[in-house]
C-alpha positions as CSV (number, residue, x, y, z in Angstrom):
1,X,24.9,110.7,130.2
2,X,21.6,111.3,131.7
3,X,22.1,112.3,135.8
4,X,19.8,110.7,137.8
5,X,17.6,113.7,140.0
6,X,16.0,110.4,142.6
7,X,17.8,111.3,145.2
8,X,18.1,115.5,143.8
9,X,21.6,116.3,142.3
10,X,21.7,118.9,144.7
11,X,22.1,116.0,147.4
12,X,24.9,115.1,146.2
13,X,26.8,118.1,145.9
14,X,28.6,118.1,149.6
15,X,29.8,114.2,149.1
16,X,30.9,115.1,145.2
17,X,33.4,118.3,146.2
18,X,34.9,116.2,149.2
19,X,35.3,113.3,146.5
20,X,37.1,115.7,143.9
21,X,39.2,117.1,146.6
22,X,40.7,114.1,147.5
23,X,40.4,112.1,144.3
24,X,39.7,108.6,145.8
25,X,37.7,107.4,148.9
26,X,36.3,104.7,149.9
27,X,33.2,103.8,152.2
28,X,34.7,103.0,155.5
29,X,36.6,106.9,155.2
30,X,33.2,108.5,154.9
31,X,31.4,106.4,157.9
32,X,34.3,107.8,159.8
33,X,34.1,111.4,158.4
34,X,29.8,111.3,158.9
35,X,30.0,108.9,161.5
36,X,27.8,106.8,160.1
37,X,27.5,103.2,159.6
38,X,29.3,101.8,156.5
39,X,26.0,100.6,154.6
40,X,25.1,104.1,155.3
41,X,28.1,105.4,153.9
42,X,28.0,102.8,151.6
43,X,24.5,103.5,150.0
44,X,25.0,107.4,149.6
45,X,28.0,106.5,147.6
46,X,26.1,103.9,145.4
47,X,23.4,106.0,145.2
48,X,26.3,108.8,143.7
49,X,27.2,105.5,141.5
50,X,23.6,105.1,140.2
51,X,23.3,109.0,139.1
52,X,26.2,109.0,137.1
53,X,28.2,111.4,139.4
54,X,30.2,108.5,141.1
55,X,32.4,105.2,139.8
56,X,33.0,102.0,142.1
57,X,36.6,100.5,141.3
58,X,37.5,97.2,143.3
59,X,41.1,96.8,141.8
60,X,42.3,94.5,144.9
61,X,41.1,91.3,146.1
62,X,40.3,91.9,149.7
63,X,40.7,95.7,150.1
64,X,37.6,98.2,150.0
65,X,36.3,99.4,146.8
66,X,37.4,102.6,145.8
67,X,35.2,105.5,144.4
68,X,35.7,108.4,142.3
69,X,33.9,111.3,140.6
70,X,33.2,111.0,136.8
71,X,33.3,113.9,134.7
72,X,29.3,114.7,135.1
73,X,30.0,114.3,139.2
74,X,32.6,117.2,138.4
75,X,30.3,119.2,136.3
76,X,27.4,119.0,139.0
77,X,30.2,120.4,141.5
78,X,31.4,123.4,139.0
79,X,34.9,122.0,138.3
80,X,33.8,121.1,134.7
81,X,36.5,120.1,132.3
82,X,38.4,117.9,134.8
83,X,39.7,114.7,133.9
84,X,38.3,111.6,136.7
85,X,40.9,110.2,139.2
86,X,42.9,106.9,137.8
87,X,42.8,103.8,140.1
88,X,44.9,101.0,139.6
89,X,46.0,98.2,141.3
90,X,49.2,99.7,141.9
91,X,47.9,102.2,142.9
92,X,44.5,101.2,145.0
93,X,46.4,100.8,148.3
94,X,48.1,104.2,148.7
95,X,44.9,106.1,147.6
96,X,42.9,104.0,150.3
97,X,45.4,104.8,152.7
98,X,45.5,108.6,151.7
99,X,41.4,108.7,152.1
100,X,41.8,107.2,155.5
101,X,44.3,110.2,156.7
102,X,42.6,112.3,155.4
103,X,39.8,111.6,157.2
104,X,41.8,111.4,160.2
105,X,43.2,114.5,160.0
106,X,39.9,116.3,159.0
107,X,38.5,115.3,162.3
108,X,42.1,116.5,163.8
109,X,42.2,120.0,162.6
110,X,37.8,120.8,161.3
111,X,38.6,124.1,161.0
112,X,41.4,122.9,157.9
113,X,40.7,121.7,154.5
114,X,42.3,118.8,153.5
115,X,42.9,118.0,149.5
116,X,44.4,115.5,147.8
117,X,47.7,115.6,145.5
118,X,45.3,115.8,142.0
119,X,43.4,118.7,143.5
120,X,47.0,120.3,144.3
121,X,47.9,119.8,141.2
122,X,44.9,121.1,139.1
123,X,45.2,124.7,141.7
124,X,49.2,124.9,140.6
125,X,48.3,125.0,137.2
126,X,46.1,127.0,136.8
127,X,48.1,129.6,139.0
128,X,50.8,128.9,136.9
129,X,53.3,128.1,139.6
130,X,53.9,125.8,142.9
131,X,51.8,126.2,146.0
132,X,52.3,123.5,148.6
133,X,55.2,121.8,146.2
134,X,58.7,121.2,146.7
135,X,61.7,121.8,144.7
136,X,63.9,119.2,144.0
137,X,67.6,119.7,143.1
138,X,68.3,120.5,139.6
139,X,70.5,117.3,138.7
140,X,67.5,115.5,140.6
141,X,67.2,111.8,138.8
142,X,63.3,112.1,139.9
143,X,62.2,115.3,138.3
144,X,62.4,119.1,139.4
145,X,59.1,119.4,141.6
146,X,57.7,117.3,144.0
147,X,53.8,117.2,145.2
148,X,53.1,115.9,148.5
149,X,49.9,113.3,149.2
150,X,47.9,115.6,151.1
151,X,47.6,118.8,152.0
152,X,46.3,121.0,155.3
153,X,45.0,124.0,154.0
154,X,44.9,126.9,157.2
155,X,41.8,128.2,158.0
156,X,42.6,131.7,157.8
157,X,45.0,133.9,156.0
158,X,48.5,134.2,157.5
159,X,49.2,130.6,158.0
160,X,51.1,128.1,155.4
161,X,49.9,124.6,154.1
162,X,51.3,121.7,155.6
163,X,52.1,119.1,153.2
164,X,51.6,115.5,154.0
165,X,53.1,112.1,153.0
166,X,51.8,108.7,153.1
167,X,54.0,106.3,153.3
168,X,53.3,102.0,153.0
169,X,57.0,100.9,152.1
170,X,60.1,103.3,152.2
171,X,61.0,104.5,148.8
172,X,64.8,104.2,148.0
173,X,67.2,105.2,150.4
174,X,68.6,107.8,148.2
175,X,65.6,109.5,146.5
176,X,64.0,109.4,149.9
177,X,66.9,111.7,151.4
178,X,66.5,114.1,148.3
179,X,62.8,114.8,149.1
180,X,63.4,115.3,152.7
181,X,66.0,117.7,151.8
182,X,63.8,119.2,149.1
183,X,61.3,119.9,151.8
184,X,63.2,121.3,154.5
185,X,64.3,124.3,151.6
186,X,60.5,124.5,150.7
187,X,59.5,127.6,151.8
188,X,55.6,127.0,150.1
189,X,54.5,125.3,153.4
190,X,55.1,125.8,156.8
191,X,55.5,122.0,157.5
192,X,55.3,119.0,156.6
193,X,54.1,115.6,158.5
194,X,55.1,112.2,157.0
195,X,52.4,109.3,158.2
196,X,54.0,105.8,157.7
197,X,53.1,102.8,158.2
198,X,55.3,100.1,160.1
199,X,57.4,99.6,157.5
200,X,58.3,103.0,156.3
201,X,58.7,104.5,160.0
202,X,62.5,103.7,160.4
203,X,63.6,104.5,156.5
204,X,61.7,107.6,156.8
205,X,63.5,108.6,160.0
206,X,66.3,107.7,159.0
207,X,65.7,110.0,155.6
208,X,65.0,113.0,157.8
209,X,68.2,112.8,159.9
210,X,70.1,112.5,157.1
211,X,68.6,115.4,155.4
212,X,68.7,117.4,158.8
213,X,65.4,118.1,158.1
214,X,63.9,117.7,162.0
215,X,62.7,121.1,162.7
216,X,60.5,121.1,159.1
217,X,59.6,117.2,159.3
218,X,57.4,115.4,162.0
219,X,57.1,112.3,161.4
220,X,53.9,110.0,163.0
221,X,52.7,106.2,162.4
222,X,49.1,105.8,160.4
223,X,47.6,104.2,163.8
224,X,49.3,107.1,166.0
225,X,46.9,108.9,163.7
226,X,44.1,106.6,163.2
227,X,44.3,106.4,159.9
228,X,44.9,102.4,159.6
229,X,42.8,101.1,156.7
230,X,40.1,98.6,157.2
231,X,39.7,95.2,155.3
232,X,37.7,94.5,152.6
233,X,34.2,96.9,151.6
């Protein structure tokens, strides 16, 4: 693939790593993260599209497009050898809620990076071992780790990652108990923070009381943290 240098490569670098680190955005996340229009953010993303560094995925009638990095995005970026983000349409709505808080809590906590559960997962193995996951319970029906959405990486040594969770619609009761329980023995982060949207907010309350999991799990709604995603883009 040829990579377009009209705008320079190097212009692209900043959007590309925030990109990888989160594995999905769409446009209204970064007008809200440059505070910019959204044609603004719009256009640097298509312009990303147009070099080759960027893809547009629309898998949902009426919800914004999605965009990724493609491998040669990743290359520019120095994370060669990294295989692109997957959108589907089961998928496209979690991911565009997951950009949104992101976003959200990037302008919460600037000092913090915030990455995505791909980027977590590409860092664990290459350590070789879990960083911000959790442990699930050997006989576990849902496998023996568990990744959270997001995670709040602390600006300076000393301090633990807080995991995040985005929830749309409340998993099943039971497997939601085992991850809050999971959590509150994780000893990789120093908290975590479930954002839910209306529907999730009393399962996942429920979840945590059940796993006596208060004093590791706060629990906030998606507009509490204005995260709520936009309409179509």
């Amino acid at each position: 693939m040829t990579i377009d240098a009209s705008p320079t490569s190097s212009g692209h670098t900043e959007l590309i790593l925030w990109m990888t680190r989160l594995g999905a955005v769409t446009a209204q996340a970064l007008a809200t993260r440059e505070q910019c229009t959204v044609a603004s953010a719009r256009g640097r993303l298509q312009a990303a599209v147009r070099a080759g560094l960027a893809a547009r995925i629309r898998p949902l009638h009426g919800a914004p497009s999605l965009f990724t990095t493609t491998r040669a995005g990743m290359s520019l970026a120095g994370l060669p050898g990294r295989d692109p983000t997957r959108v589907s349409a089961a998928s496209a709505r979690h991911q565009i809620a997951c950009a949104h808080a992101a976003v959200a809590l990037e302008r919460r906590y600037p000092h913090h990076l915030v990455c995505g559960e791909r980027e977590l997962q590409r860092d664990e193995c290459t350590l070789g071992g879990p960083l911000a996951s959790a442990r699930m319970n050997r006989r576990s029906r849902w496998g023996d780790s568990h990744r959270p959405d997001l995670v709040i990486w602390p600006a300076a040594a000393g301090g633990g990652p807080v995991a995040v969770e985005v929830e749309l619609t409340p998993k099943a009761p039971a497997r939601l108990v085992e991850i809050c329980r999971a959590w509150a023995r994780c000893r990789q982060v120093s908290g975590v923070l479930y954002v839910a949207a209306p529907p999730a907010m009393a399962p996942v309350a429920r979840a945590i009381r059940a796993a006596a999991a208060e004093n590791r799990i706060a629990l906030l709604a998606l507009d509490a943290l204005g995260a709520s995603t936009p309409g179509a883009g």
